[in-house]
Each structure stands twice: as C-alpha cells, then as structure tokens.
Residue frames as a rotation matrix with the C-alpha (Angstrom) as fourth column:
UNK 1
-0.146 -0.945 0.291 68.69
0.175 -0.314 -0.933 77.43
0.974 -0.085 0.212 72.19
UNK 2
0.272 0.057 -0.961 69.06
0.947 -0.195 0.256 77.26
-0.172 -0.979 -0.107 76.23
UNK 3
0.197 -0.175 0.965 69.55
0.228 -0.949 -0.219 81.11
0.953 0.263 -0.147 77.53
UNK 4
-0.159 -0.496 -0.854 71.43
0.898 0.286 -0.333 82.02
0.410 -0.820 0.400 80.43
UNK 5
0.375 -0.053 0.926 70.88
0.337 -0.922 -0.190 84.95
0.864 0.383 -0.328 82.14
UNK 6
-0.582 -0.699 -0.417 73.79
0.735 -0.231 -0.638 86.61
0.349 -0.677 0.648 84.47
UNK 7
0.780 0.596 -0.194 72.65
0.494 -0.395 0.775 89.03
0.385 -0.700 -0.602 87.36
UNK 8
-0.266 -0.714 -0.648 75.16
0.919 0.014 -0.393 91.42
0.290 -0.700 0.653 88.42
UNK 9
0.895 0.220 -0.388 74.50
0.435 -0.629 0.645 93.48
-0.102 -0.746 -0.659 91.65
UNK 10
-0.152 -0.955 -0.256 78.30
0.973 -0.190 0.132 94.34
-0.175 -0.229 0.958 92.55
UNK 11
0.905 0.094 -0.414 79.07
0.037 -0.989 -0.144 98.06
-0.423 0.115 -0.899 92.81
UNK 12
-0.303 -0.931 -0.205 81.92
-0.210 -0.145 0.967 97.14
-0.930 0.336 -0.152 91.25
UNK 13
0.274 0.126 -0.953 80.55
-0.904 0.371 -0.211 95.68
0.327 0.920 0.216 87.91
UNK 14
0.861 -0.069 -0.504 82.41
-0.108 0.943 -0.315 92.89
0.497 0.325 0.805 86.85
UNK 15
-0.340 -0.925 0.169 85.35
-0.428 -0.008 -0.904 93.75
0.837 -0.380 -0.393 89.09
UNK 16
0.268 0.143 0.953 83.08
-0.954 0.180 0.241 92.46
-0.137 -0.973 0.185 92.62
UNK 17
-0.683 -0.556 0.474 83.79
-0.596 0.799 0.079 89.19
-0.423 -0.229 -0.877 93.82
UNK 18
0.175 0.841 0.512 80.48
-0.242 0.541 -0.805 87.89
-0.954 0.017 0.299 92.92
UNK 19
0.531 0.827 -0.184 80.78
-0.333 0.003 -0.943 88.75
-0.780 0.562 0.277 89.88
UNK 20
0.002 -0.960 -0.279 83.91
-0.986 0.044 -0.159 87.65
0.165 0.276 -0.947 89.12
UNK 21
-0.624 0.059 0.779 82.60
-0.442 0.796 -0.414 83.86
-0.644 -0.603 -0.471 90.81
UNK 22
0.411 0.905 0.106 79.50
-0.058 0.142 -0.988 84.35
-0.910 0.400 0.111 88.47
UNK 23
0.512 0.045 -0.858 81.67
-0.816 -0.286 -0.502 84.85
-0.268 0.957 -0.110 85.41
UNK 24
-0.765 -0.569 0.303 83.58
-0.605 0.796 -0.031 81.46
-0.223 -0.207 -0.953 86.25
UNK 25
0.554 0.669 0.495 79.47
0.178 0.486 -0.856 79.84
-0.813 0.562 0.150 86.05
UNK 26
0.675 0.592 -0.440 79.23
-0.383 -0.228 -0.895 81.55
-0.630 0.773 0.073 82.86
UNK 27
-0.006 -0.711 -0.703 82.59
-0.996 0.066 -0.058 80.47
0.087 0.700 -0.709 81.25
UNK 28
-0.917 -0.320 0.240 82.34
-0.232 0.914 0.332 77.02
-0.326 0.249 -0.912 82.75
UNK 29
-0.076 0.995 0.065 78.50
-0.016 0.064 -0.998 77.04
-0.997 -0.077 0.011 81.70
UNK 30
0.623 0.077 -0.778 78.98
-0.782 0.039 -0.622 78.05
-0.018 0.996 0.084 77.85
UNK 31
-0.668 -0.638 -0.384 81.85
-0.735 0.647 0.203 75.12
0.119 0.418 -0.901 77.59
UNK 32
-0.943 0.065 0.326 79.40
0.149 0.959 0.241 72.73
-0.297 0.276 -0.914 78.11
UNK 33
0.146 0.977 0.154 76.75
0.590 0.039 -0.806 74.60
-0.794 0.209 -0.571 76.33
UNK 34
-0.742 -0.660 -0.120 78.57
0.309 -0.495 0.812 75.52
-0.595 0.566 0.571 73.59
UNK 35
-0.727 0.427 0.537 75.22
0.379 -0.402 0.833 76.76
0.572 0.810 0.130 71.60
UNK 36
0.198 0.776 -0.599 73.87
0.951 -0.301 -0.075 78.31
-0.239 -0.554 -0.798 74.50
UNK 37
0.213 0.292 0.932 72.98
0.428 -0.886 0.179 82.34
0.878 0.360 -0.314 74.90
UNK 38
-0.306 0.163 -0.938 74.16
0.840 -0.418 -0.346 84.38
-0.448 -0.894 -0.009 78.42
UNK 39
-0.010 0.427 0.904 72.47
0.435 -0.812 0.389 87.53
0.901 0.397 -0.178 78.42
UNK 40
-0.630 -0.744 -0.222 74.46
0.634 -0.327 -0.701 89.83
0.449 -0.582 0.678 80.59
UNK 41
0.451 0.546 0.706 72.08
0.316 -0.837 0.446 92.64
0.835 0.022 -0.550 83.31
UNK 42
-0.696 -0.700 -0.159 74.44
0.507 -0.323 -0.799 94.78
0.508 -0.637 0.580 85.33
UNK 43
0.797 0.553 -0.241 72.58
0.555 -0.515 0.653 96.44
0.237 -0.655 -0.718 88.07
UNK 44
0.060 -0.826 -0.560 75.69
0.766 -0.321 0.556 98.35
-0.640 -0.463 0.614 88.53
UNK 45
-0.905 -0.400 -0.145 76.24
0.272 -0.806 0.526 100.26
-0.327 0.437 0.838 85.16
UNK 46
-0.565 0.724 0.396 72.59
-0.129 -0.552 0.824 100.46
0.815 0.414 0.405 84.47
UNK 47
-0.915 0.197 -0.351 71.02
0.382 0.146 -0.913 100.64
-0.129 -0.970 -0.209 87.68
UNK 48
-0.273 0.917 0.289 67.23
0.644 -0.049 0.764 100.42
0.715 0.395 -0.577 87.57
UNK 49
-0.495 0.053 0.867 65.26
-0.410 -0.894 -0.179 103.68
0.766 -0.444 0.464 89.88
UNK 50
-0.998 0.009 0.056 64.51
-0.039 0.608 -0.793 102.75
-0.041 -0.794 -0.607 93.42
UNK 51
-0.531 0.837 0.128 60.54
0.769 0.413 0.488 102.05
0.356 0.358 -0.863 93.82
UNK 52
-0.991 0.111 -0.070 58.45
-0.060 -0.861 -0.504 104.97
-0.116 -0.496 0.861 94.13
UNK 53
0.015 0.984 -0.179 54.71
0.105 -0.180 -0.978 105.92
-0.994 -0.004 -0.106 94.89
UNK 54
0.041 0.298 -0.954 54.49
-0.830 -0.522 -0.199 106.83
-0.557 0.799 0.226 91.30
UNK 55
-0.541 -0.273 -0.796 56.24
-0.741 0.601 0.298 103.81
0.397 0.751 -0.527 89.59
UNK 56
-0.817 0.429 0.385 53.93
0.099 0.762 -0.640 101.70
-0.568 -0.485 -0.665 92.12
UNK 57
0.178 0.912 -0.370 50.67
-0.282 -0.313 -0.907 103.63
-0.943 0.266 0.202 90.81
UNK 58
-0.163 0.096 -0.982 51.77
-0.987 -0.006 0.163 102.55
0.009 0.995 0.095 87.05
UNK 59
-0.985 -0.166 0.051 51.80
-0.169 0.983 -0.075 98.94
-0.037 -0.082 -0.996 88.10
UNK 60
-0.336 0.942 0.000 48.25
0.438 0.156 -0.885 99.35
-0.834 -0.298 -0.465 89.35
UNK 61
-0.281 0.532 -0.799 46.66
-0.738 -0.652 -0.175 101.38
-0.614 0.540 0.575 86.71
UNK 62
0.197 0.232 0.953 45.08
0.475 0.828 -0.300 99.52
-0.858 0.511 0.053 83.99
UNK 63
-0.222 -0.587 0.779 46.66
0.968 -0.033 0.250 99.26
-0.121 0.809 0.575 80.48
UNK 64
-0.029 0.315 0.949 44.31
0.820 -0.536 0.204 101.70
0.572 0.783 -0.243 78.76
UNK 65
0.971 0.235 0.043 43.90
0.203 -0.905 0.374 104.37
0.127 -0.354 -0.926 81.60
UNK 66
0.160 -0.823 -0.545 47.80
0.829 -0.188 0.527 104.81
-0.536 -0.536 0.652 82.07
UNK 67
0.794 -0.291 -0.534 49.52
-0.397 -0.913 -0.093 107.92
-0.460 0.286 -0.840 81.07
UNK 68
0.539 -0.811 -0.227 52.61
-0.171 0.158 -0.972 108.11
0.825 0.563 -0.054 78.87
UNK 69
-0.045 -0.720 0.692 54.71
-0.987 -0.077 -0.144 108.31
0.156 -0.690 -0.707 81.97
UNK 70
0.232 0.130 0.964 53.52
-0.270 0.961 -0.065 104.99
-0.935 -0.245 0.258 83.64
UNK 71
0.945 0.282 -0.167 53.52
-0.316 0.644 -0.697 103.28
-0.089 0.712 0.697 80.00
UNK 72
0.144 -0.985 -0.096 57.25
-0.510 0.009 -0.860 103.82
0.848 0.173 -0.501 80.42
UNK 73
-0.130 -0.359 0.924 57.37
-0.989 0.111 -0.096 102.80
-0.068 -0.927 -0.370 83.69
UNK 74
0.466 0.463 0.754 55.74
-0.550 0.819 -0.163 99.75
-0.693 -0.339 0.636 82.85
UNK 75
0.863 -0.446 -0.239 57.77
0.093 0.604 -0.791 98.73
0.497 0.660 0.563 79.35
UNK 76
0.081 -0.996 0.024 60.69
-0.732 -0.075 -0.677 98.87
0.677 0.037 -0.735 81.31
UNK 77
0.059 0.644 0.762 59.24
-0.805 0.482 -0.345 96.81
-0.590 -0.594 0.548 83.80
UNK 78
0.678 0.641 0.360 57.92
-0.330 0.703 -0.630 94.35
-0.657 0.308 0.688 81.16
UNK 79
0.677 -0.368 -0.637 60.97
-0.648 0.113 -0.753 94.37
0.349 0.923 -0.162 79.89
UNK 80
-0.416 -0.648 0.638 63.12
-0.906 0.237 -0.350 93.00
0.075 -0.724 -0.686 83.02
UNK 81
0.113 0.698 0.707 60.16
-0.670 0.579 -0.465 90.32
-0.734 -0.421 0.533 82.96
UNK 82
0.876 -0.017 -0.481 60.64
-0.466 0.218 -0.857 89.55
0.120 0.976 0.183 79.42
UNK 83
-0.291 -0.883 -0.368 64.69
-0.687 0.461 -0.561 88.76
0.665 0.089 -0.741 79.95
UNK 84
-0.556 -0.105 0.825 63.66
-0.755 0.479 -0.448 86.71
-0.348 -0.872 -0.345 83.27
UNK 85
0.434 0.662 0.611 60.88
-0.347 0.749 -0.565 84.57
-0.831 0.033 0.555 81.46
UNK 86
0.839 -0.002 -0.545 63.10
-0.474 0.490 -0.732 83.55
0.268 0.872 0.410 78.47
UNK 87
-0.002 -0.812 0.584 65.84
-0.992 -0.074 -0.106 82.64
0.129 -0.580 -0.805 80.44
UNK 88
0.360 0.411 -0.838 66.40
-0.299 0.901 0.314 79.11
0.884 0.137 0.447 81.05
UNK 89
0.039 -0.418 -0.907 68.67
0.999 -0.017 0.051 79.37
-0.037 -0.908 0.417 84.12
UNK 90
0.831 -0.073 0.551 69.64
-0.102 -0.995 0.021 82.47
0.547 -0.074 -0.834 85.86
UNK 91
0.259 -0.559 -0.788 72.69
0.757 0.624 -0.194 83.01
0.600 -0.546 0.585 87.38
UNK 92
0.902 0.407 0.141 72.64
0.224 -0.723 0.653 85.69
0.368 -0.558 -0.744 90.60
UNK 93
-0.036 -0.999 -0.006 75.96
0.535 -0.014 -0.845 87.11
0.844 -0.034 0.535 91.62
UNK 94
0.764 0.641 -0.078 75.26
0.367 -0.333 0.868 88.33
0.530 -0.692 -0.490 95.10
UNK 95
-0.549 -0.798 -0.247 77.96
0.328 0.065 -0.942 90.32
0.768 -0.599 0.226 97.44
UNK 96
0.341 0.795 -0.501 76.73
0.756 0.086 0.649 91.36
0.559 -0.600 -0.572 100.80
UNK 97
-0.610 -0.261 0.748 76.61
-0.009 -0.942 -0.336 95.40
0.793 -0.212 0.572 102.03
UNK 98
-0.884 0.109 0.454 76.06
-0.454 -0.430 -0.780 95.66
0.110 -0.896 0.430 105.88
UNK 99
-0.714 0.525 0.463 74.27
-0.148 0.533 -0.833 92.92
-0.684 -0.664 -0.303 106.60
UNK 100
0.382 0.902 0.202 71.83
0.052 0.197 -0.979 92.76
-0.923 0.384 0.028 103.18
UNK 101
0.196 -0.105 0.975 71.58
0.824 0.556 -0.106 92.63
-0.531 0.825 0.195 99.93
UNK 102
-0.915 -0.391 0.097 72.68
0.395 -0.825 0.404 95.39
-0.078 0.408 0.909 97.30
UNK 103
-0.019 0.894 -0.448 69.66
-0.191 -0.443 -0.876 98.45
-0.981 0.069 0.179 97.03
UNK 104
-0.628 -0.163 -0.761 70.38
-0.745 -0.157 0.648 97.66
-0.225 0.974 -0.023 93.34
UNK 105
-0.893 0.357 -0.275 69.17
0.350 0.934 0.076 93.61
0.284 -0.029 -0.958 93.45
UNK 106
-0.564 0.821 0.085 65.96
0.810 0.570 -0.136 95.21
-0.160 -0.008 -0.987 95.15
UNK 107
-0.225 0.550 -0.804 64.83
-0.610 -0.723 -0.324 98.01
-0.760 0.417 0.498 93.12
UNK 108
-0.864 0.157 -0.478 65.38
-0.300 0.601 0.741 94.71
0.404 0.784 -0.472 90.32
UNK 109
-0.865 0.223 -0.448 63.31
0.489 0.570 -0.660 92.82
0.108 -0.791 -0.602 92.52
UNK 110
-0.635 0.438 -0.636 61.05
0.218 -0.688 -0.692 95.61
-0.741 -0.579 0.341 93.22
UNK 111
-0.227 0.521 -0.823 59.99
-0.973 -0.076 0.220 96.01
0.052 0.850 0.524 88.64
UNK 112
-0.501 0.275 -0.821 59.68
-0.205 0.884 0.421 92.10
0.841 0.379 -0.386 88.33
UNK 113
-0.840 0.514 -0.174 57.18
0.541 0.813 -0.214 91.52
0.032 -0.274 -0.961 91.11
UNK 114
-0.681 0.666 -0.305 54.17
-0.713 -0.698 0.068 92.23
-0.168 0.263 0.950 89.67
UNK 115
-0.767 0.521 0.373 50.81
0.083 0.659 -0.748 90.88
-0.636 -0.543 -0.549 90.12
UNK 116
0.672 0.727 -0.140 48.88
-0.135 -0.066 -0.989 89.42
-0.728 0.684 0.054 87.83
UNK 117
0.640 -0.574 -0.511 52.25
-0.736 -0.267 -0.621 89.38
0.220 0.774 -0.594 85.92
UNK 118
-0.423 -0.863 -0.275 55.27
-0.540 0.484 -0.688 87.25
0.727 -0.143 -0.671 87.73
UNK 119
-0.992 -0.079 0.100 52.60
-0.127 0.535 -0.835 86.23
0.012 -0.841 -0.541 90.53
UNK 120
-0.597 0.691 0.407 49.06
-0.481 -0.715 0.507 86.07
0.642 0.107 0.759 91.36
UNK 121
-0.866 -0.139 0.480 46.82
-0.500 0.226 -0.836 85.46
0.008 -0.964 -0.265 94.27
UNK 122
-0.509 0.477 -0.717 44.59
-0.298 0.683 0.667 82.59
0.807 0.553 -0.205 94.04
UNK 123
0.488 0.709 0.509 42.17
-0.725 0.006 0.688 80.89
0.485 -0.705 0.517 96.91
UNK 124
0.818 -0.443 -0.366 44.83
0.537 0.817 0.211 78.43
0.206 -0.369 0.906 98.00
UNK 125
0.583 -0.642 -0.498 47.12
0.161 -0.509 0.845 81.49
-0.797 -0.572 -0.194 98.60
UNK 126
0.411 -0.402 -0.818 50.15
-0.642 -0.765 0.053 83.04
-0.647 0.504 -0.572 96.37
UNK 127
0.529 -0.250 0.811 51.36
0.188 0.966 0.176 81.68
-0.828 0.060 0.558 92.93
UNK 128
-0.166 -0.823 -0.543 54.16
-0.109 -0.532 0.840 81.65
-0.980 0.199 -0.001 91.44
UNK 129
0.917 0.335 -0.216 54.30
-0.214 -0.042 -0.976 82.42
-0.336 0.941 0.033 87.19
UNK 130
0.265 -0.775 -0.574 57.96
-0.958 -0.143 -0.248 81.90
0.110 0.616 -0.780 86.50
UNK 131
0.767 -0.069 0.638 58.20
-0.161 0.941 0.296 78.05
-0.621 -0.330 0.711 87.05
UNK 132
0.653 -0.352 0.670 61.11
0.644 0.725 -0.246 76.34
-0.399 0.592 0.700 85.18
UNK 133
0.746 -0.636 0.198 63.71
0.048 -0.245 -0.968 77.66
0.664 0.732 -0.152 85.71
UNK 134
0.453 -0.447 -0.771 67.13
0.884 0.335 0.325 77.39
0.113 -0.829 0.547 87.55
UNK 135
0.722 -0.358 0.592 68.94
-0.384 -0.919 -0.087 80.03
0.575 -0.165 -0.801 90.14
UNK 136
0.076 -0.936 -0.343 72.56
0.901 0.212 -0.380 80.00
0.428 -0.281 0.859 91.15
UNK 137
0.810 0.571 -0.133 73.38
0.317 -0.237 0.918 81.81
0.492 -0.786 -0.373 93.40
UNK 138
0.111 -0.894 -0.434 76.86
0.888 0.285 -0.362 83.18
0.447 -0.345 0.825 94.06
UNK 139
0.782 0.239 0.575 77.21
-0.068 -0.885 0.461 84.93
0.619 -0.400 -0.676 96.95
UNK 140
-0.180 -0.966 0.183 80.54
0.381 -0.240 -0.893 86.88
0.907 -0.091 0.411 98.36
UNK 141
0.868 0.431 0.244 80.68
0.154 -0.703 0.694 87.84
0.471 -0.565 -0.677 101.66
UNK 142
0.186 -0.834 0.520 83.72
-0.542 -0.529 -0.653 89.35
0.820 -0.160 -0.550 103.77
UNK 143
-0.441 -0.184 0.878 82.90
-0.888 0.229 -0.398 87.61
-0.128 -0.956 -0.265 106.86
UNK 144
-0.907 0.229 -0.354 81.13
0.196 0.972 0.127 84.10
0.373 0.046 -0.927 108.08
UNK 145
-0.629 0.734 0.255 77.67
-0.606 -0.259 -0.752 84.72
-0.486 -0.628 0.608 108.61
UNK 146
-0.240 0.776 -0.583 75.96
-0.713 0.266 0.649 81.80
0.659 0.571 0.489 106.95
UNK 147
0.048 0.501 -0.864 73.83
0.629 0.657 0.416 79.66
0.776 -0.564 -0.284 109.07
UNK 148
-0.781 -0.155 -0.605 73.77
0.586 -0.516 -0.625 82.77
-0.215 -0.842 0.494 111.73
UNK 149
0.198 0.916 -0.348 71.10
0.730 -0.375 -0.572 85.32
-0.655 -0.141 -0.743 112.19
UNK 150
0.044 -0.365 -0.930 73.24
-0.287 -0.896 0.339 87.90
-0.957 0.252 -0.144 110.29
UNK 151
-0.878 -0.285 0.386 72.73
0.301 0.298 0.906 86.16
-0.373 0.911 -0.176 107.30
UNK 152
-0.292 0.848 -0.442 69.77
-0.240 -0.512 -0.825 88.12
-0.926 -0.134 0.353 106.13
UNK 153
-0.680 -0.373 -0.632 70.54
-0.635 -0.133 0.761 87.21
-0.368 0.918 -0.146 102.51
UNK 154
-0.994 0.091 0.057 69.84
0.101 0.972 0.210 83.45
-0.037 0.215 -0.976 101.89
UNK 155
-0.505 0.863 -0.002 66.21
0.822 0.480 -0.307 83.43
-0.264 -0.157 -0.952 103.04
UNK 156
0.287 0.340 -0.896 64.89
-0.657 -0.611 -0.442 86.89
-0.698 0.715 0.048 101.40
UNK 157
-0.323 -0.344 -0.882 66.42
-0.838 -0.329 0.435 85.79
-0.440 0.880 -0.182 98.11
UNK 158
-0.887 0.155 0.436 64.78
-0.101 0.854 -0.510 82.67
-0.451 -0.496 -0.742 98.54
UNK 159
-0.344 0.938 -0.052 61.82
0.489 0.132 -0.862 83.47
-0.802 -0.322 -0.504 99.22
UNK 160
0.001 0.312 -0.950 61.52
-0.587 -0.769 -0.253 86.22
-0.810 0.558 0.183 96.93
UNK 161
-0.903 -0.362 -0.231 62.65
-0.420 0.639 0.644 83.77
-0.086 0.679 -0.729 94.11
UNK 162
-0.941 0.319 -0.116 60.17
0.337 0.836 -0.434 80.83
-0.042 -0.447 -0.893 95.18
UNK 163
0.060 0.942 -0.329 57.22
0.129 -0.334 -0.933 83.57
-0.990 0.013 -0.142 95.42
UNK 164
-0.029 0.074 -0.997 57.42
-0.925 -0.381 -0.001 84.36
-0.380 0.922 0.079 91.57
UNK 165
0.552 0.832 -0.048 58.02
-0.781 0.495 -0.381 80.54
-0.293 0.248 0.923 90.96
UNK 166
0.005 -0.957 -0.290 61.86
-0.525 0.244 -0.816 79.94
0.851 0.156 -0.501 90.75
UNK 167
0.942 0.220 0.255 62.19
-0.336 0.557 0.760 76.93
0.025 -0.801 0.598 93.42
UNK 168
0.826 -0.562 0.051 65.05
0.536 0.752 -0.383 75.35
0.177 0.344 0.922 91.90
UNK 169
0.504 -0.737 0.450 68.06
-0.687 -0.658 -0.308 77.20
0.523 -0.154 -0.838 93.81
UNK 170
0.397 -0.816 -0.420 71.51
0.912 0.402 0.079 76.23
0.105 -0.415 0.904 94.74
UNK 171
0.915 -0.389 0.106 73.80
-0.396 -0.917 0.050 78.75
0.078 -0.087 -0.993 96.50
UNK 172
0.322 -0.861 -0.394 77.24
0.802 0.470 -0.369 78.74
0.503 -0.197 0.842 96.40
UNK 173
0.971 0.235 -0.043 79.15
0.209 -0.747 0.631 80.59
0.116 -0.622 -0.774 99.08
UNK 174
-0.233 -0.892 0.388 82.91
0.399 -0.452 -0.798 82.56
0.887 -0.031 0.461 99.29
UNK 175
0.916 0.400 0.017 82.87
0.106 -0.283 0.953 83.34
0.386 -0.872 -0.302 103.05
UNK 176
0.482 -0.865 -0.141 85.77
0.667 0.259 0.698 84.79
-0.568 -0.431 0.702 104.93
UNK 177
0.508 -0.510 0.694 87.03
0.657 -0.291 -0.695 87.24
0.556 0.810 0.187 101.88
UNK 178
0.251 -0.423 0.871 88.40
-0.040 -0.903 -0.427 89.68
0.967 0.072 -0.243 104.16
UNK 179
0.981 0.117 0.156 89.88
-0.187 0.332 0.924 87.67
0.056 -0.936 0.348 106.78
UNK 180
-0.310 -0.945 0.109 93.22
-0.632 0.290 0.719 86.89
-0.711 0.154 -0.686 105.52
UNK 181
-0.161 -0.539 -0.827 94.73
-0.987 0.085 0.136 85.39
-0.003 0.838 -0.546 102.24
UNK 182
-0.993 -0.091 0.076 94.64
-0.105 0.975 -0.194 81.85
-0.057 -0.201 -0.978 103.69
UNK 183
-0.396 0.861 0.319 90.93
0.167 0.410 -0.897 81.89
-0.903 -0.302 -0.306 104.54
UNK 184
0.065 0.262 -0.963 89.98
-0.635 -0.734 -0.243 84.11
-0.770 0.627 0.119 101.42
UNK 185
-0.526 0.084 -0.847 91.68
-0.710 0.505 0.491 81.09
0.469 0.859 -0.206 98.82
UNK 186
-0.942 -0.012 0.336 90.73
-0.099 0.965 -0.242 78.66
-0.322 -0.261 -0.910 100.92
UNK 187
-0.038 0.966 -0.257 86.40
-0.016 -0.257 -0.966 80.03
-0.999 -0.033 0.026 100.04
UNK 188
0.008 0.027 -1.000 87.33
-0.810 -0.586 -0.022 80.62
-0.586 0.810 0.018 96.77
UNK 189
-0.853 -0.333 -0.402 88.73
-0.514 0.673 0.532 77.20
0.093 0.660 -0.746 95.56
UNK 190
-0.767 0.588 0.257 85.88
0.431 0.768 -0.474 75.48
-0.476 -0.253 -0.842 97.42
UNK 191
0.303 0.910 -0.283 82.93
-0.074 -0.273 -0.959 77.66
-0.950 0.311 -0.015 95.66
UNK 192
-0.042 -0.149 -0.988 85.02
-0.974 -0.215 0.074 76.83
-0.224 0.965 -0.136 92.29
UNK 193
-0.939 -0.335 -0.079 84.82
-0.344 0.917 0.202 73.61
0.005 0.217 -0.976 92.65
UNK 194
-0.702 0.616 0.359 81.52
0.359 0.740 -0.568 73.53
-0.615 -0.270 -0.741 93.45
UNK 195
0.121 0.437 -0.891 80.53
-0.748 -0.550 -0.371 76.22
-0.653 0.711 0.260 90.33
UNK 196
-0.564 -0.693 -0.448 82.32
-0.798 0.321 0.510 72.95
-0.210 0.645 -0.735 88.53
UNK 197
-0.907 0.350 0.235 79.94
0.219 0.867 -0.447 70.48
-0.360 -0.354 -0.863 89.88
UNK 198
0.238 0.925 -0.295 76.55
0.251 -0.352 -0.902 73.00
-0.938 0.141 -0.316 89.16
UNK 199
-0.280 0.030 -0.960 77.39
-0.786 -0.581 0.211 74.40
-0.551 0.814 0.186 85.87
UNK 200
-0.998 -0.057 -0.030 76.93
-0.063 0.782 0.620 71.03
-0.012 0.621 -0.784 84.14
C-alpha cells in the first residue's frame, strides 16, 4: 500500500491557503491512488515543543543512560521519524510568516533531524537516511518573492529535506494572495493545474 503523508504548518489548520492547496494534492492524489493511505500531521492543532537544551541533551544521551523524561522526549521524536520513513511521498503545505517559514515546520524539523537516526556523518561528508521518497511542496505566499532574496523559504526547505535524504522535490507556488482578486485566482488556478500534472 503507497502512504501519503500531508504536512500542515498553517496557523489556520486546514483553513490556511496551503493547506487548503495541499488538500487539492491529497484529493487529486487518492483518485488516482485509490488504495493508497494519507496520513494527516497538523503542526497547528498538535504543535510539537520548540527545541530546548533539555530535549537536545535526550537526543545525545545514549539509550540506556536516559532518564524517563528524555525517553519521552525521544519516543515522540521516534515517532515523527517513524510517520516520515513509512511514507512514500510527503506532501508539505507551506504558507510564509514574515519572511520564513512557520516556528511550527521547525520545531518538526528540529525532532526529525537526528544523527545517527535521519542522518549521519561519514568521511565523504553528511548522509542522508531517508532516500526514496517524494516532497511536494505547496507553498502560499501573500506577496511575490520567489526568485528574490526574500524568499528565504525555498532553499532552507531544500536543503533541510536533501540533508536527511529527500532529493526528489517539486514546489508549487500561489504568489500574489493578497494583492487583489485578479492576481490571487490568477496563482491559484496556475498551482492547480500544476497539483494536476504532479499528483499523478
């Protein structure tokens, strides 16, 4: 059974644009995977705790010397890893807050890179553990700021991606929401058409 698995950042939930772009993947994704699995993680209504000296020090610790505390930290941890490595695709709903990504997307970000675990450093430099699999990318922004410096997004989420072992990305982009009505459909139809072209 293929397994999808949906990313939403939005502070809205499922009301943000993203995620509302991302649920268009996912509906036009299950019609032609009609025995596939999505497996839904809101960073919004469960929102994961930002990274702290402590929840770092459970990463490091080895198994047997952690404390209850850290063992939690870490099975929650290993559990975000767990949905990301059965996953055949992922799909990333992404809006953009003052210039970056939601603090939600990287506190995720923050439990699932873990060394020795999603990465590890080798004598030819960093390597990624999550190979094979695909990321979509839909990302909402009010203004036009792709291919500008103010796009801070694209190449973090990238990279981050790529370092764990996800390579295979496509973004699709909705630029312009909050210019006017005209520009707004005009961003929309063109990232639905092209959610039409990538879901398959």
């Amino acid at each position: 059974m293929t397994t999808l698995l949906q990313i939403t950042t939005s502070l809205f939930s499922e009301e943000g644009q993203s995620s509302k772009l991302a649920q268009n993947f996912v509906a036009t994704w299950q019609a032609r995977h009609p025995d596939g699995h999505v497996v839904v993680r809101d960073l919004a209504a469960n929102p994961l705790p930002h990274l702290t000296a402590e929840r770092f020090q459970a990463f490091l610790a080895k198994p047997d010397d952690r404390s209850p505390a850290q063992r939690a930290i870490v099975a929650e941890s290993d559990a975000l890893i767990a949905e990301l490595r059965a996953a055949d695709a992922v799909v990333l709903g992404l809006p953009m807050y003052n210039f970056g990504i939601p603090s939600t997307l990287k506190a995720y970000i923050d439990h699932i890179a873990r060394a020795g675990v999603t990465f590890r450093y080798t004598a030819n430099g960093p390597e990624g553990l999550l190979a094979d699999r695909k990321l979509t990318v839909l990302a909402a922004r009010g203004g036009q700021y792709l291919g500008t410096p103010k796009d801070t997004q694209s190449g973090y989420v990238r990279d981050f991606f790529n370092f764990i072992g996800i390579r295979d990305i496509d973004f699709i982009y909705a630029e312009g929401l909050a210019v006017g009505e005209e520009a707004r459909r005009a961003a929309l139809d063109a990232a639905h058409q092209r959610i039409d072209a990538l879901a398959a």
